[in-house]
Backbone as CSV, one residue per row, in Angstrom:
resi,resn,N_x,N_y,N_z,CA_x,CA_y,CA_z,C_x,C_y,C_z
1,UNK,0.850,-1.168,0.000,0.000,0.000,0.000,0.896,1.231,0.000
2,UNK,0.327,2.308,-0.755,1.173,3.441,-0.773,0.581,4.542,0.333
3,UNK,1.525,5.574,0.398,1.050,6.867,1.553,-0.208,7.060,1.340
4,UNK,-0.875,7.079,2.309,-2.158,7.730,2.185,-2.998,6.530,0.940
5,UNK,-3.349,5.433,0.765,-3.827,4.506,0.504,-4.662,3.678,1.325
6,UNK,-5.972,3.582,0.646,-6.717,3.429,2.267,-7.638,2.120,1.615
7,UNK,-8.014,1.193,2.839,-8.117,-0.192,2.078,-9.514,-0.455,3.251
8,UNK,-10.746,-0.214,2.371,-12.390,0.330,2.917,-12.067,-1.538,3.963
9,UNK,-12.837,-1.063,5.065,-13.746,-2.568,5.796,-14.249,-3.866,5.082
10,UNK,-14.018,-4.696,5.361,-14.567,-5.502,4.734,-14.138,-5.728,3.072
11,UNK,-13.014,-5.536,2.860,-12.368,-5.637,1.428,-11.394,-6.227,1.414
12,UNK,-11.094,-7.952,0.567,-10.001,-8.477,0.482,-8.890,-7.226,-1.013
13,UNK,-7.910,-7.659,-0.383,-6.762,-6.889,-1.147,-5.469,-7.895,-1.757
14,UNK,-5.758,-8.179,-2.991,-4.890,-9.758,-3.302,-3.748,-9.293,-2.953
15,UNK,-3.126,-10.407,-2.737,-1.580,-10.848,-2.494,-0.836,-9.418,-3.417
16,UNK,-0.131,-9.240,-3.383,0.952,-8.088,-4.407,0.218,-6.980,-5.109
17,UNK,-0.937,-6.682,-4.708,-1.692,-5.678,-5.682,-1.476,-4.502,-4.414
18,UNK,-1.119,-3.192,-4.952,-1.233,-2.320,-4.392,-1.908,-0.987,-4.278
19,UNK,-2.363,-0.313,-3.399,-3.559,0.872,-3.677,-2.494,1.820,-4.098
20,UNK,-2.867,2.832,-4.826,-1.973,3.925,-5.472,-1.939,5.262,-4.291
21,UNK,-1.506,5.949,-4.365,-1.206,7.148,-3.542,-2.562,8.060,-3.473
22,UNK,-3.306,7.770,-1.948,-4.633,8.745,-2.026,-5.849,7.649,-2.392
23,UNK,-5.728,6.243,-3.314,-6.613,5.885,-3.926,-7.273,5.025,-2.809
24,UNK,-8.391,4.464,-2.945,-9.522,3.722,-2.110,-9.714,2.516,-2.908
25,UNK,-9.117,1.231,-1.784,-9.241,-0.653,-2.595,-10.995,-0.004,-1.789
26,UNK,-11.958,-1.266,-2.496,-13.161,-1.177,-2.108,-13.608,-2.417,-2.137
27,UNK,-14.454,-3.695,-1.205,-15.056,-4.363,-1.917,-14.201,-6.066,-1.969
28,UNK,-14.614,-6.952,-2.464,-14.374,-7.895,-2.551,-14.999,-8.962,-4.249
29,UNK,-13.940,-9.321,-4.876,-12.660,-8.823,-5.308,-12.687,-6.620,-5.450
30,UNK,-11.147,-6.521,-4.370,-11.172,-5.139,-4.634,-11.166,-4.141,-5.426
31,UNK,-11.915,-3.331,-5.535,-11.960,-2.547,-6.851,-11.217,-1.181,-6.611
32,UNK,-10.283,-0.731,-7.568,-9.741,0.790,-7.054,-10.194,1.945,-7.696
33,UNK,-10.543,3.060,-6.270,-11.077,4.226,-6.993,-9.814,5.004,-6.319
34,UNK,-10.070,6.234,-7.429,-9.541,7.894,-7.149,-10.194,8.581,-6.164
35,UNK,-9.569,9.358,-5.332,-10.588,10.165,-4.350,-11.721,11.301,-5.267
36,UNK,-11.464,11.426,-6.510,-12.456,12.516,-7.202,-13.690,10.929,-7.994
37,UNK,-14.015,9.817,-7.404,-14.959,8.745,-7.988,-15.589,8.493,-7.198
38,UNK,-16.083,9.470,-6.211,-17.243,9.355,-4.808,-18.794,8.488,-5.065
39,UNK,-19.388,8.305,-6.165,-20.204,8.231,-6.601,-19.884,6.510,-7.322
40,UNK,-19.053,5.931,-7.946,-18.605,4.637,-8.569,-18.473,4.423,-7.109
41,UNK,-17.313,4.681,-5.709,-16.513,3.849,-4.717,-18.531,4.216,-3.872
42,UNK,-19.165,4.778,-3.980,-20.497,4.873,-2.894,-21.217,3.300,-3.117
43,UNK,-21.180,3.326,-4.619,-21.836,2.081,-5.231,-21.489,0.520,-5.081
44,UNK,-20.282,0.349,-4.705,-19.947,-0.331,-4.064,-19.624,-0.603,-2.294
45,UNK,-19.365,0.460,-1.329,-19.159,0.794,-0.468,-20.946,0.640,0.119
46,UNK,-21.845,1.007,0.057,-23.434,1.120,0.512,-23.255,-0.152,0.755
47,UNK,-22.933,-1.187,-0.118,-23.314,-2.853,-0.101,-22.464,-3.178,1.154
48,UNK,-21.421,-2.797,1.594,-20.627,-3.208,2.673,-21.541,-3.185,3.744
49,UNK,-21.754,-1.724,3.881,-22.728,-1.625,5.095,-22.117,-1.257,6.296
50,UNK,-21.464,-0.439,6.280,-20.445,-0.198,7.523,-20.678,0.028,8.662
51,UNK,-22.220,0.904,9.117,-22.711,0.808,10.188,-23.073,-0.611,10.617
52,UNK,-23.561,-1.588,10.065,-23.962,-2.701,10.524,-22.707,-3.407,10.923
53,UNK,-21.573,-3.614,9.667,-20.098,-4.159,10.372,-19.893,-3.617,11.629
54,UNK,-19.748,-2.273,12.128,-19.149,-1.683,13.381,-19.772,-1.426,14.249
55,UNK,-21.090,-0.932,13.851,-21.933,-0.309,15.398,-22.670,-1.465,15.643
56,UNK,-23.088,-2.491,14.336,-24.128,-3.523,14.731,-25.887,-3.223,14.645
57,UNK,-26.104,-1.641,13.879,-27.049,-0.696,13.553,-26.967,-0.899,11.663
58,UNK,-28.181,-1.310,11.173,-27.983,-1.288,9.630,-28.550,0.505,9.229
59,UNK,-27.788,0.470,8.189,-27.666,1.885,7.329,-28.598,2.090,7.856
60,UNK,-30.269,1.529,7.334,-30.917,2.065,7.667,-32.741,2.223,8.605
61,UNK,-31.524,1.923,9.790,-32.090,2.187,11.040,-32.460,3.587,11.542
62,UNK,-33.881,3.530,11.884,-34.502,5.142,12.231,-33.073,5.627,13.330
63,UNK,-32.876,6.387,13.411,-32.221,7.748,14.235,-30.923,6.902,14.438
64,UNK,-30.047,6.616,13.333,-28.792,5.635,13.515,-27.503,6.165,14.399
65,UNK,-27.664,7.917,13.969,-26.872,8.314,14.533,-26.830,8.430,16.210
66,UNK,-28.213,8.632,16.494,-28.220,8.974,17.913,-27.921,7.320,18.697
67,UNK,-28.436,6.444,17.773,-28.119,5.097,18.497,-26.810,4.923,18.693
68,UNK,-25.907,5.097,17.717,-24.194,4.906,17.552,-23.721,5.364,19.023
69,UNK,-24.156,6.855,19.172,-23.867,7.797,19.900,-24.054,7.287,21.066
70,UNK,-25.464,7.063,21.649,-26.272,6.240,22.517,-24.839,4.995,23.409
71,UNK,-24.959,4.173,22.520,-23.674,2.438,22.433,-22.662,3.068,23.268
72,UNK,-21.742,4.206,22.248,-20.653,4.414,22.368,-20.376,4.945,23.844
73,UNK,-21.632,6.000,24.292,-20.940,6.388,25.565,-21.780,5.256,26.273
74,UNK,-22.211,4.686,25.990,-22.512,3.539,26.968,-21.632,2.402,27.603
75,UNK,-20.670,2.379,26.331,-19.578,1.698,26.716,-18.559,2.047,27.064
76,UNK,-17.814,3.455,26.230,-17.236,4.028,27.484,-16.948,4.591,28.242
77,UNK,-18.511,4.481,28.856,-18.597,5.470,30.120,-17.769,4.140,31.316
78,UNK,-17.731,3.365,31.186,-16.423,2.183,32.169,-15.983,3.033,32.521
79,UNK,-14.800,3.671,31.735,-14.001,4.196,32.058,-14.357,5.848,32.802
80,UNK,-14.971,6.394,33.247,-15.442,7.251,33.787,-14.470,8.051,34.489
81,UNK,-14.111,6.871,35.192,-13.222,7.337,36.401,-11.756,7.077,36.360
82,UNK,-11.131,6.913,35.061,-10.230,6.416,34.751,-8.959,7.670,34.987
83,UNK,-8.058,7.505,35.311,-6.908,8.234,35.727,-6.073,8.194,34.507
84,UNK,-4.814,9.090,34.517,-4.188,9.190,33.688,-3.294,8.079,33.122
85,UNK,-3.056,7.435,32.175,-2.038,6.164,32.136,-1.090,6.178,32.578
86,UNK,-0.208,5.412,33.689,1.028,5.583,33.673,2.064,4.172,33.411
């Protein structure tokens, strides 16, 4: 992978193939876009489903954001009281 080469969730990336500088692997088999192909890498990327991979909330779940939001400090609010690392 090159600088700034970014390789989406859920996307195998064959053996020796590499993302270009800035570009987005997408998908499975990976497909490569340019950062100016928002619209081709969406069309593939929607099918992933990334809220459902990570939050466990599909795309499209009523008020997804506030649920994410909801999870997140739910979980880490644990740490509440957590001190500085040493």
């Amino acid at each position: 992978m090159r600088v700034n080469g970014v390789v989406h969730l859920k996307t195998e990336l064959p053996p020796g193939k590499s993302v270009p500088i800035g570009w987005i692997a997408c998908g499975t088999p990976a497909q490569l876009f340019p950062p100016d192909q928002h619209d081709a890498l969406w069309a593939v990327q929607k099918r992933l489903n990334f809220p459902l991979a990570v939050y466990g909330f599909d795309r499209d779940t009523p008020d997804l954001m506030r649920r994410i939001t909801q999870r997140l400090s739910e979980r880490l609010g644990i740490h509440r009281g957590d001190g500085p690392a040493t």
